[in-house]
N, C-alpha and C positions, 0 to 999 in steps of 0.2 A: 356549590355545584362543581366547581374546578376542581377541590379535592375529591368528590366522591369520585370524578369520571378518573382522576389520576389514581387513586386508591384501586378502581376495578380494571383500570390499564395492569397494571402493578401483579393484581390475582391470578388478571389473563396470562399475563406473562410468567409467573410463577408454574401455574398452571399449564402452558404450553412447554417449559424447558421441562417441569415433569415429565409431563406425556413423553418430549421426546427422549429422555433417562429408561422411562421406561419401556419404551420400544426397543432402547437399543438393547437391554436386558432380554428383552424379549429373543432378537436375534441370537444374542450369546446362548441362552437355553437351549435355544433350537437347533444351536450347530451343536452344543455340546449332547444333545438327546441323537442328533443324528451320528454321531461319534459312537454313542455307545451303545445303541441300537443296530447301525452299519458293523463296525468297528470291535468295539470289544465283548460284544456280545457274539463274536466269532465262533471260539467255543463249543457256545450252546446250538447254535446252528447246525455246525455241522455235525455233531452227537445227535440232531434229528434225522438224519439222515442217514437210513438203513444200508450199514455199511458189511460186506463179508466179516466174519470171523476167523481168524488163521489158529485157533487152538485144535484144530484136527487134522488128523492126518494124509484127509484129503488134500490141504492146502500147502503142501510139503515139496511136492513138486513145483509150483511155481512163484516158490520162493528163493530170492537171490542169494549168490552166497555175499556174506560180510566177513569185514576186516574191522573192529574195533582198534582206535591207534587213542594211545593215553601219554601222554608227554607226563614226567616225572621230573622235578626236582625237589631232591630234602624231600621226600616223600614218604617214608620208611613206617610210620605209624597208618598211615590212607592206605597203602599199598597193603600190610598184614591185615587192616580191617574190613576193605571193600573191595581189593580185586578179586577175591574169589568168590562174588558175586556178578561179576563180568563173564566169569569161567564155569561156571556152572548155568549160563542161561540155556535155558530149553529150545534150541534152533541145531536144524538140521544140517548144516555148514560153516563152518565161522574158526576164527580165528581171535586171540587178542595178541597185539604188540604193543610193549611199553616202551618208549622210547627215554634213554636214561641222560637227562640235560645237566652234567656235571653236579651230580649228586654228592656232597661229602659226609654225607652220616651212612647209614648201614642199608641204606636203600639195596646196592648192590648184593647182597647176602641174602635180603629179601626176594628177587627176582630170581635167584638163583635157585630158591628154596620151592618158588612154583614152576621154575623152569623143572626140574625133578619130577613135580607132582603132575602138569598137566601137557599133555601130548598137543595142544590146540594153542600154546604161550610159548611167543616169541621175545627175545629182547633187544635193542638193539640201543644205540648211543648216537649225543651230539658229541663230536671232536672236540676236545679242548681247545684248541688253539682258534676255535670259533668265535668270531667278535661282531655279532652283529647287535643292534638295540632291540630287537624283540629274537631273541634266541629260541621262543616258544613255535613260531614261525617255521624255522629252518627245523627243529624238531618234528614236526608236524609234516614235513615236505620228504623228511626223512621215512617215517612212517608210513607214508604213502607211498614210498620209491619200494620199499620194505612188503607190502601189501601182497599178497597173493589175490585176494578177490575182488571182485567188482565192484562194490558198495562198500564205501567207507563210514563207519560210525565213530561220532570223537566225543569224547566225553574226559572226565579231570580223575585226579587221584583219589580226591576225597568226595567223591561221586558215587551214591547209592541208589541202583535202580529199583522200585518201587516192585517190579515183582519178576521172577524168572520169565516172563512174557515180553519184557522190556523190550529185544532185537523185533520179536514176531510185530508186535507194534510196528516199532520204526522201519521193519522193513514191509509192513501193508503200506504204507506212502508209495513206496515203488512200482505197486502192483496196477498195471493197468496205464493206458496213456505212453507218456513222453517224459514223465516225471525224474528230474536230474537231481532234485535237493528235498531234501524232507525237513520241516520243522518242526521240534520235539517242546516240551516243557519242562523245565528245570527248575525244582525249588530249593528251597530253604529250610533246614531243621526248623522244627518250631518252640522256642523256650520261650521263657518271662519274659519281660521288660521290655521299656518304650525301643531300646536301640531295635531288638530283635522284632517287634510289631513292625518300624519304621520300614525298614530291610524288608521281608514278611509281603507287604502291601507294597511296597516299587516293584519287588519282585512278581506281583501277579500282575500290576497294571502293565508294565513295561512286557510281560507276556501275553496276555490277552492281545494286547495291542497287536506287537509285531505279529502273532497267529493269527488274530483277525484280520488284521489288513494284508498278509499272504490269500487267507480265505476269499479277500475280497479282488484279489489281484494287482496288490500290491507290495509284492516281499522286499523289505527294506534291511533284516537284519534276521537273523540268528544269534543264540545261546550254544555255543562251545562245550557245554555238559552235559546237549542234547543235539545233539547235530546230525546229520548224514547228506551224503552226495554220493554220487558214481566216482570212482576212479578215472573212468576217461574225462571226467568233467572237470577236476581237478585240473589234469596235468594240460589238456586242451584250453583251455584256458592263462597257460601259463601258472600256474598256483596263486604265488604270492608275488611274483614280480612286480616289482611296484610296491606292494607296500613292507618290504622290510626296514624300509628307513621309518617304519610309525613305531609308537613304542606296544600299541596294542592292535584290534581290528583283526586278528587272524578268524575268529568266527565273522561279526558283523561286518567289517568291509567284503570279506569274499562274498558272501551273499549277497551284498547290494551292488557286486559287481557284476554276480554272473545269474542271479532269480531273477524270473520274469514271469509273468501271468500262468504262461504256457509250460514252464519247467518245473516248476514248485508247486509242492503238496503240507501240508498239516496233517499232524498227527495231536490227539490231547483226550485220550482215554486214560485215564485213569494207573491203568499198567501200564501205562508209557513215560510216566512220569519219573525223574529222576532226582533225587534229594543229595543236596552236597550241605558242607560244611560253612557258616556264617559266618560273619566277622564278630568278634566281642567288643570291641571299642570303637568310640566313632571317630579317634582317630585313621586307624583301618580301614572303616568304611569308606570315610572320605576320600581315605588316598587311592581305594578302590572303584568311587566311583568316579573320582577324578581322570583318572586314566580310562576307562571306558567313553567318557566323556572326550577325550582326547582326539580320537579321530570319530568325531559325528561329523565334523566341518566336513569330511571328504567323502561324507553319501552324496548320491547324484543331487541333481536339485529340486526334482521331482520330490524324491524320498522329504529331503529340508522341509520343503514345502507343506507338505500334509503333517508334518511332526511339529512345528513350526505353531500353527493354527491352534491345535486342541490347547496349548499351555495358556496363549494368548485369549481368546474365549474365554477358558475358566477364568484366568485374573481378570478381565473386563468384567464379568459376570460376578464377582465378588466387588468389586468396586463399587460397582453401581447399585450393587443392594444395601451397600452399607451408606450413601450417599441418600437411596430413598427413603430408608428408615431413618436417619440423620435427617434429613431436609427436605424432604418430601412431605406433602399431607396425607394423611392418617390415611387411604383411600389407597393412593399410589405406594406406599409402603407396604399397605396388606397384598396388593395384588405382585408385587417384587418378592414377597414373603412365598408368596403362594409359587411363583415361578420356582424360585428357588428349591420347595418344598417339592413340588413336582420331580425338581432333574435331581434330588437326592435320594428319591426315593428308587430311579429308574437305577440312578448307580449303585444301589444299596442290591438291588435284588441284578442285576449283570454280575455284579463282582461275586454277591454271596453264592448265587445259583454257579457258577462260573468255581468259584474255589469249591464248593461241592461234589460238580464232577469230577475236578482235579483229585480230590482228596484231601483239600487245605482248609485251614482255618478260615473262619468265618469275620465279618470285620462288623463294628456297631456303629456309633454314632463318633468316635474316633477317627472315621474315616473324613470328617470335616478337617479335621487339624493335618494328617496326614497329605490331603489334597490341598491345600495351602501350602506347606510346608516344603514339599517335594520340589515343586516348579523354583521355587525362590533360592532353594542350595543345589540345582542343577543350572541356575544363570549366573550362581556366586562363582559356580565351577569352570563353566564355561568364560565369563566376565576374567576371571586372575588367571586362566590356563598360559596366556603367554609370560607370566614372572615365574614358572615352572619349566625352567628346562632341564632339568638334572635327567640324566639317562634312566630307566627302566629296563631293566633286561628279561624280565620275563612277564 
């Protein structure tokens, strides 16, 4: 009698630390379903939402004039490819300024050769005797001092916009409201192989994300090869003050310093999308996204806080499935299985419906390895960032 009661203590108790494995499962799903239902189904959301059209000539008048500003260095091959696709967009005002950051290949000959061709390209220069850690910075600060119009768009050398409509886009963000910052979507070329899939997919989650949680009102960061703000917001703000001692953050910290519910808009139509050039090694990568990585510690704490959450969740939520299929009974396993299946299925169709609009690849059942994968070389990055101090300058 004593063993049976101890035997069914024993079940109960198995039984009960189930249950409670799997509730906590339970919870991870359901922050991570509200994640991407709230959050990065941002998107699609607001592509529901019947927005004006600026491809006629009606809507010509009240549209703002822009200043494209493009920092340049060793840029010579980006510059003869893609900026006369900056120079030829279809907007009714505008200008571009390259600003030339101690270039020593033929960059300069390059500028020159469109300074001749187009009446609307400007160029201008960082000073040599310029020593700061992020020189892209004070390049940028330059450009703006440099600016003739109101609205600033920044975007990179090896940045190609997705179609002659690209400005008219980014400047419907402006239109209407109090709107001081627009956030644009910047991809990735899309080739072979696992590095370029890896890249590929950080790239859309890490976009969805920060557009969706602007959408949601909460803008924590921008992309640099798809950017815009006002010129008064800029320099009212002091620019960069403050962070030229980082070695990165000229897009992302400005915006988590100066977006707020009320200022910031999203843009993610398809024409608005801007395609630059990928890293080929994942030496590159990493030292790429290592420095991006570099200043997250100095978003407000709010921004921490909500970014924080979604990585944490997934890895509990991987934990604990592999926990109830491991040592769980058959029962608790299947219904872990089925959660599981549930928030894959929800991520499968956000992200894929989501790169559709955009114009991007589509992702399969790789997106398992991918969503493991990411969180754990973003906390390797984070984790050894302080045995990296060697300077960065651009």
């Amino acid at each position: 009698m004593r063993s049976v009661l101890l035997d069914f203590w024993l079940q109960l108790s198995n039984w009960q630390l189930d249950s409670c494995l799997l509730l906590a499962m339970l919870l991870m799903v359901a922050h991570q379903l509200y994640h991407y239902l709230r959050y990065m189904a941002g998107v699609l959301w607001e592509q529901l939402n019947t927005r004006k059209q600026l491809h006629s000539n009606e809507a010509i008048p009240t549209l703002p004039t822009i200043s494209v500003i493009v920092c340049a260095r060793n840029e010579r091959d980006n510059l003869r490819d893609y900026l006369h696709t900056l120079l030829n967009q279809d907007y009714p005002c505008f200008e571009v300024i390259v600003v030339d950051d101690g270039s020593e290949d033929q960059t300069t000959m390059i500028l020159e050769q469109y300074a001749r061709q187009y009446t609307n390209f400007y160029r201008t220069f960082v000073p040599r005797e310029a020593r700061v850690i992020s020189s892209k910075k004070l390049a940028l600060t330059i450009g703006a001092k440099a600016a003739h119009n109101e609205c600033l768009v920044l975007t990179d050398a090896d940045c190609r916009p997705e179609s002659r409509y690209w400005l008219r886009e980014m400047a419907s963000g402006f239109i209407g409201g109090k709107t001081e910052v627009v956030l644009g979507f910047s991809a990735y070329f899309e080739k072979e192989g696992l590095l370029n899939g890896l890249i590929c997919y950080d790239t859309l989650f890490t976009g969805l994300q920060y557009l969706g949680m602007a959408r949601a009102g909460y803008p924590y960061m921008g992309v640099g090869r798809n950017l815009a703000y006002r010129r008064d917001t800029f320099f009212n703000n002091n620019g960069f003050q403050g962070l030229l001692g980082e070695r990165a953050g000229d897009d992302d910290l400005f915006v988590n310093k100066v977006a707020n519910k009320n200022n910031t808009s999203i843009v993610c139509s398809k024409e608005s999308v801007v395609w630059s050039i990928p890293k080929t090694t994942w030496r590159d990568w990493l030292h790429q996204k290592r420095r991006h990585l570099s200043v997250s510690p100095h978003y407000n704490i709010n921004s921490k806080l909500r970014l924080v959450v979604e990585p944490m969740t997934r890895g509990m939520m991987y934990l604990l499935l592999i926990l109830l299929l491991a040592f769980g009974d058959g029962l608790m396993g299947c219904a872990a299985l089925l959660l599981f299946v549930i928030r894959l299925i929800i991520q499968l169709l956000v992200m894929n419906l989501s790169a559709r609009r955009l114009g991007l690849q589509r992702h399969g059942l790789e997106i398992i390895c991918y969503d493991i994968a990411l969180p754990i070389i973003n906390l390797y990055m984070l984790c050894t960032q302080s045995f990296r101090k060697q300077p960065i300058y651009w």
